[in-house]
C-alpha positions in Angstrom: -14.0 22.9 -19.2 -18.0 22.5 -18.6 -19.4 25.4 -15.8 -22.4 23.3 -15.2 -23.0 20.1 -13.6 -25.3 17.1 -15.3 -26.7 14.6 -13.5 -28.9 11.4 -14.0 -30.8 10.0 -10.3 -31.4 5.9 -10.2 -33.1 4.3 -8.1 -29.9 3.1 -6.3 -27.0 4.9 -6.9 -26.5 8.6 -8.5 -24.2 9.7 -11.1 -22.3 12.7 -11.5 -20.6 14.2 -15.0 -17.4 16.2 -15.2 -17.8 19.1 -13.3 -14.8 22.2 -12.5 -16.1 25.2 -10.8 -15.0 28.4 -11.1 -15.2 29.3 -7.4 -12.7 29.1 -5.3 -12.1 25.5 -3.4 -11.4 24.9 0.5 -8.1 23.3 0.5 -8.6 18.9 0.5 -8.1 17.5 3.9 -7.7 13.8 3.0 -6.8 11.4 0.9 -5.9 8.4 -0.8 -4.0 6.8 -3.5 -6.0 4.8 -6.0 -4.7 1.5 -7.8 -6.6 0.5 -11.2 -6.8 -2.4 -12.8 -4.1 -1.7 -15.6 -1.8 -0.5 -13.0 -2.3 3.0 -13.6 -2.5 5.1 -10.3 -5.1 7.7 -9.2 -5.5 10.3 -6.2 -8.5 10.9 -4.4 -8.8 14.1 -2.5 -11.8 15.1 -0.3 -12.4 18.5 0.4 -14.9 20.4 3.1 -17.3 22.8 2.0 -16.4 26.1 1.5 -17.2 28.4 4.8 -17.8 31.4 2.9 -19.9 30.4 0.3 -23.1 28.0 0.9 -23.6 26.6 -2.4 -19.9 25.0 -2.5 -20.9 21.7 -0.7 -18.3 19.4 0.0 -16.5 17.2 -2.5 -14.1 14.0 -4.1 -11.4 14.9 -6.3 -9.9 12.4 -8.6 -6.8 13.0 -10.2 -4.0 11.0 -12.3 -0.7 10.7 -11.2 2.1 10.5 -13.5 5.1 8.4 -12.2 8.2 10.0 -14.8 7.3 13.7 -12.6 5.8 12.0 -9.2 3.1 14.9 -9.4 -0.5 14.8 -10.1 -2.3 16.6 -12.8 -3.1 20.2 -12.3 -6.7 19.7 -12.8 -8.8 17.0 -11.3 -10.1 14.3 -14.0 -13.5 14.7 -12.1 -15.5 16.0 -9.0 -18.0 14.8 -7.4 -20.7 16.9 -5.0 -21.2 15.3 -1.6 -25.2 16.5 -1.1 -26.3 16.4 2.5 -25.6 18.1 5.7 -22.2 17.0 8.0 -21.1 15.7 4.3 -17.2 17.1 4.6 -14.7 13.6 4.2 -12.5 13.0 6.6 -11.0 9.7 5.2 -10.8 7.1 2.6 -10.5 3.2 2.3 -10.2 2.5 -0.9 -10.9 -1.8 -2.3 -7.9 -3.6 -3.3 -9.6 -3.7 -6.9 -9.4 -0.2 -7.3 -12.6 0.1 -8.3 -14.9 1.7 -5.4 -13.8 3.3 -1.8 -15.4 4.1 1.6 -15.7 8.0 2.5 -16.4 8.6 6.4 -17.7 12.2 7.3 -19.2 12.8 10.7 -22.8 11.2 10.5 -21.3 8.1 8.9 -19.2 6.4 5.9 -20.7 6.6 2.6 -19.8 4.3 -0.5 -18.6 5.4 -4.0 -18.4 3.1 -7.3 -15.4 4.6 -9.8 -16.7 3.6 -13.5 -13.4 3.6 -15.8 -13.6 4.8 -19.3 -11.4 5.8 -22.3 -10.7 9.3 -20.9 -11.9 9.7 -18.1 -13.7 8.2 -15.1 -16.8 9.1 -13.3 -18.1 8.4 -9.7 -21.4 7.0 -8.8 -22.7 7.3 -5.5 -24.4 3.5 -3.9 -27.0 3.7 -1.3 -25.3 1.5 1.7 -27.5 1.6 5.2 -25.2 -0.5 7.0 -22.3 2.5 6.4 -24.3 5.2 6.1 -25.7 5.3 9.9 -22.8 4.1 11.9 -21.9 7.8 13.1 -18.0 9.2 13.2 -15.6 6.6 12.1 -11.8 7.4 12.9 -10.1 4.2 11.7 -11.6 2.5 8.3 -9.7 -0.5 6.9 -9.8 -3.1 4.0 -8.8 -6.5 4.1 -6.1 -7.5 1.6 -8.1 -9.7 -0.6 -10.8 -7.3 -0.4 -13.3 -9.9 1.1 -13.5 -8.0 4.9 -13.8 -4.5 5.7 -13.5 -3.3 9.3 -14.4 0.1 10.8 -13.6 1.6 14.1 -15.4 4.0 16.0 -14.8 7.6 17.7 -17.9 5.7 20.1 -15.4 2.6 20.4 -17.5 0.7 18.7 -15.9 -1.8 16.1 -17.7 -4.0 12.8 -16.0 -6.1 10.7 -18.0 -6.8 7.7 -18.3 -9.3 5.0 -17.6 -7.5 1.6 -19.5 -7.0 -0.1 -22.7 -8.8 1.2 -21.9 -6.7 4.0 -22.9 -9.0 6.5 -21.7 -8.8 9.8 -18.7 -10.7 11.0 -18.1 -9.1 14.3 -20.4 -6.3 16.1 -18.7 -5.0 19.2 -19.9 -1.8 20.9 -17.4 -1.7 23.7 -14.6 -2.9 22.0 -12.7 0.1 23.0 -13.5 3.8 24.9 -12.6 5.4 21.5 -10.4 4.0 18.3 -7.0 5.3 17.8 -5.3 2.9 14.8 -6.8 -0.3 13.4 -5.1 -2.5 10.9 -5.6 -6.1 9.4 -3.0 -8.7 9.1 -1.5 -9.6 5.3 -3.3 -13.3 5.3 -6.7 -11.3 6.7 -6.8 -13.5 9.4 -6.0 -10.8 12.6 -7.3 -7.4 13.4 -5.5 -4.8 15.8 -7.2 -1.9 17.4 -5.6 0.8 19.5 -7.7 2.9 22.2 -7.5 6.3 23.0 -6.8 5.0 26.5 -3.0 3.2 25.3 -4.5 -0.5 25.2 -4.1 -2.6 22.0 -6.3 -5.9 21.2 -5.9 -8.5 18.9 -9.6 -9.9 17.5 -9.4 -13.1 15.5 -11.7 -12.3 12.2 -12.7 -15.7 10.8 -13.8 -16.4 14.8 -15.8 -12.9 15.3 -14.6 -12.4 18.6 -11.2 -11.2 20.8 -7.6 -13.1 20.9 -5.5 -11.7 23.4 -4.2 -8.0 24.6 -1.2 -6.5 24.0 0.8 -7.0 27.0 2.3 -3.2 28.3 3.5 -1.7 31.7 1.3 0.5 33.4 3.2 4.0 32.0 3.2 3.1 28.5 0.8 3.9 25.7 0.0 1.5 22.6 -0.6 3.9 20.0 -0.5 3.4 16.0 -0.2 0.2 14.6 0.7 -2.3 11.4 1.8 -5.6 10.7 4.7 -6.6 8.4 3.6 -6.5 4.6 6.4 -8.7 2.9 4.6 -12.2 3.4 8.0 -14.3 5.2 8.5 -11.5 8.8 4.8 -12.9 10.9 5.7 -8.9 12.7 3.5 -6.5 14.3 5.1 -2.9 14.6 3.3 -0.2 17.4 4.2 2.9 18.5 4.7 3.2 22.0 4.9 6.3 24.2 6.4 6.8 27.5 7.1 9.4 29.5 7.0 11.6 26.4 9.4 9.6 24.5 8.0 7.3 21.8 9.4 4.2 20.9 8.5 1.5 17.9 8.1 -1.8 19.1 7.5 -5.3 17.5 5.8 -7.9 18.2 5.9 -11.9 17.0 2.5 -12.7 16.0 3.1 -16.0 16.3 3.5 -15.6 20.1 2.0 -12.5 20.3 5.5 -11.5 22.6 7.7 -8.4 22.2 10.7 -8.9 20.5 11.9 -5.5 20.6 11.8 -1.9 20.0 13.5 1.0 18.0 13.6 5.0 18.7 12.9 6.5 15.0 11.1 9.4 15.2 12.0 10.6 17.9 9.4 12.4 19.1 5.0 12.0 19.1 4.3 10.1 16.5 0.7 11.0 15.0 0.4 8.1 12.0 2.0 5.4 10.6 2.3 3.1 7.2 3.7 0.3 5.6 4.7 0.3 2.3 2.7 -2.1 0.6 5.8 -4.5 -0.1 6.6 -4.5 4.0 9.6 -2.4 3.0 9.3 0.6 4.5 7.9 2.0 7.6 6.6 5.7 7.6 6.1 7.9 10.6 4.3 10.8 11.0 4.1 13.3 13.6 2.7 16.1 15.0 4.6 19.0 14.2 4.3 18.0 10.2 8.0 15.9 10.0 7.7 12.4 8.5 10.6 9.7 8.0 10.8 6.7 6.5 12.3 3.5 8.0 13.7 0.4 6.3 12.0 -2.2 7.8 15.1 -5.1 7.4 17.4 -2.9 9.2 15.3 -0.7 11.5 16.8 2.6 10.3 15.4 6.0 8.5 16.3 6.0 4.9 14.2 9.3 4.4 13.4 12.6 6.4 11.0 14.9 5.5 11.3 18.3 8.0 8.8 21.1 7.9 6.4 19.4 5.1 3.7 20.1 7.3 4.4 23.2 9.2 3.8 23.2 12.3 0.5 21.0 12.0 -0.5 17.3 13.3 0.1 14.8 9.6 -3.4 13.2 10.1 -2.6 10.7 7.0 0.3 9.0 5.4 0.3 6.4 2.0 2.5 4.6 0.2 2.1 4.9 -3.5 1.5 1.5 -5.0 3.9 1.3 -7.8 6.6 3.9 -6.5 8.5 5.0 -3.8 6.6 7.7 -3.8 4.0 8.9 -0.5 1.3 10.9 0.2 0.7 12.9 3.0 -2.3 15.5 4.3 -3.0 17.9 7.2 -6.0 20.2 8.0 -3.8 23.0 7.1 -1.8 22.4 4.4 -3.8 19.6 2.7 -2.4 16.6 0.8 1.4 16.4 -0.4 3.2 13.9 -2.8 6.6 13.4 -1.8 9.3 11.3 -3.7 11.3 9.6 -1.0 15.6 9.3 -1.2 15.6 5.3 -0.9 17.0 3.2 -3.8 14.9 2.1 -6.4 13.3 -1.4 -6.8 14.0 -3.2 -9.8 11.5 -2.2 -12.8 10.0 -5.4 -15.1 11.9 -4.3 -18.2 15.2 -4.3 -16.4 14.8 -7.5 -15.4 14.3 -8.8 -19.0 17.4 -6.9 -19.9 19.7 -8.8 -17.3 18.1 -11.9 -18.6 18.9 -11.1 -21.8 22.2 -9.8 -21.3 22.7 -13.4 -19.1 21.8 -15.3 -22.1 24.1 -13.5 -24.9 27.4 -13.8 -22.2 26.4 -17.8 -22.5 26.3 -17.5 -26.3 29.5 -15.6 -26.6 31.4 -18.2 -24.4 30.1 -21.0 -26.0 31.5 -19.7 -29.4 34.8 -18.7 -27.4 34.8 -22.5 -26.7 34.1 -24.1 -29.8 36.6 -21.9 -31.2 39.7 -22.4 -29.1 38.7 -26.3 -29.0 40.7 -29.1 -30.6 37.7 -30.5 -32.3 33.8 -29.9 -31.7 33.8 -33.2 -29.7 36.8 -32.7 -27.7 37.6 -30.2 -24.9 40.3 -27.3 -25.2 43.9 -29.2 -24.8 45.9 -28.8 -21.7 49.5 -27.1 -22.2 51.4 -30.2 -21.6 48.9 -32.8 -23.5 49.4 -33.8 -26.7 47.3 -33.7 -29.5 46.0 -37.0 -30.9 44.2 -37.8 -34.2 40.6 -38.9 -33.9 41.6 -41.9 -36.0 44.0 -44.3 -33.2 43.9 -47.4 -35.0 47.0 -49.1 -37.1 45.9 -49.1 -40.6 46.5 -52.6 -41.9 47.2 -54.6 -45.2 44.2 -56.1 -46.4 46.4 -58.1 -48.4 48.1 -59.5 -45.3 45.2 -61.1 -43.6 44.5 -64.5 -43.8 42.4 -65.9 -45.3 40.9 -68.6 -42.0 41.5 -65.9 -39.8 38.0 -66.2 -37.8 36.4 -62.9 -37.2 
């Protein structure tokens, strides 16, 4: 363990070295699961400066998750100072590639590079105007291939940007009174936003510019949103609220019509995820319950009571290689929780069916070529009598004639 931080300043980006303070650390408020390249999964955690001590600023965790125990590692691989005033993270969206995320805090969204190495990794810091001076961002989103990343506004103000030219594909300052949920379609093509207000609006990306509006009645409230993840269901699924009761709809993207609605939660729902199969649905709300939904049959697989005590879940994520979630609240920070659904199929239990398919085949074809009256015949019936191969008359060579004509 090092007790003092090194550090090398570019022209571009900074660079931070293994650092573990001895201090105590304000609990982590957000976070995010991180997908590398070799499928191996990492946790970042952002954490506020310390109130009672000016020279903790705020920070990034990462840590390693091991998959056998579902739990992270009891001491973060690295951390990373945030420098700068109004610095504390508030959320992450982290690239498809697994190798950089988006931080917002409260003056803006700022832009970290993870470099991977034998045994460790470390965090450089990019210099990114177009995120750094775009104010408080509540919703921050990645397309699926990585090539579009949208933010939403506390302002209502929504950009969709090219990634990672960053140019701008959409600027819209009133595209709502203030963000609420945001998420982009599977094929990248759609983007919904929620309001503050209840409305919900649909903005084609490739065009730049609005599709249609959720249609609601005039008591209802469009709150979180996500479309359907498994590539064959074109859904959109939105929590609704109504008269204090909440409701999850879905809609037909192809139409953009309601096709119908479930009551899961039960009660205000505060966030909500899709697994990143389409699977599963998870809902969070604001007394710190969660469940878990199976999307194919609309109905909870998983509760999770009192996991957040008494306190609004502000985030929930599905792990990327396990059924396995993620969940955080300004009070009791981030949770890993191991959900009570069946398991999906591994790789290496696949290869064992497929081998175990292939020595049946073997073992019946010996079975037949056994029990079989000859190699080229098939197994005799009970009633059919066995013939030679041979079922010509042997004849006399002596008593053919001599003109016989051939």
């Amino acid at each position: 363990m090092r007790g003092e931080l090194g550090a090398t300043r570019g022209e571009e980006e900074e660079e931070w070295e293994l650092l573990l303070p001895s201090e105590p650390r304000e609990r982590a408020t957000c976070a995010a699961w991180i997908r590398r390249r070799d499928s191996r999964v990492l946790v970042v955690m952002g954490r506020a400066s310390s109130s009672s001590s000016s020279s903790s600023p705020p920070s990034l965790d990462i840590f390693s998750f091991d998959p056998k125990t579902t739990s992270l590692s009891p001491e973060p691989l690295v951390r990373f100072p945030i420098p700068g005033e109004g610095a504390d993270p508030l959320q992450f969206a982290v690239h498809p590639s697994g190798d950089e995320f988006v931080c917002a805090t409260k003056n803006g969204c700022k832009l970290f590079k993870l470099v991977y190495q034998e045994f460790g990794v470390r965090i450089l810091s990019r210099e990114t105007p177009p995120l750094e001076s775009v104010g408080l961002q509540k919703c921050l989103a990645f397309s699926t291939d990585g090539t579009k990343f949208a933010m939403g506004g506390e302002d209502g103000h929504l950009r969709i940007l090219h990634w990672p030219s960053m140019n701008v594909c959409l600027d819209e300052p009133r595209a709502h009174k203030s963000f609420r949920d945001m998420d982009i379609s599977l094929d990248s093509e759609f983007l919904v936003s929620t309001s503050t207000d209840g409305s919900a609006r649909i903005w084609k990306i490739n065009d730049g510019a609005p599709l249609t509006n959720l249609t609601r009645n005039s008591n209802e409230k469009i709150e979180c949103c996500r479309f359907s993840r498994d590539g064959t269901k074109p859904f959109l699924f939105c929590t609704i609220e109504k008269n204090g009761k909440v409701v999850t709809a879905v809609w037909d993207i192809s139409t953009w019509n309601r096709i119908g609605y479930k009551r899961l939660l039960g009660k205000p729902v505060s966030v909500l995820s899709i697994s990143l199969d389409g699977k599963y649905l998870a809902l969070g709300s604001n007394d710190g319950d969660f469940c878990v939904a199976e999307v194919k049959k609309m109905e909870i697989s998983h509760w999770s009571k009192k996991i957040h005590l008494g306190t609004r879940i502000s985030s929930i994520e599905f792990c990327p290689t396990e059924r396995v979630v993620i969940s955080t609240s300004s009070q009791w920070g981030p949770m890993v929780t191991k959900l009570n659904v069946p398991g999906d199929w591994k790789e290496w239990q696949i290869y064992l069916v497929l081998l175990s398919l292939f020595l049946a085949s073997a073992i019946l074809c010996y079975i037949f070529y056994e029990n079989s009256d000859s190699f080229w015949n098939f197994p005799l019936g009970r009633h059919q009598p066995a013939k030679p191969w041979n079922t010509f008359k042997p004849i006399d060579p002596s008593q053919i004639p001599d003109d016989q004509d051939w």
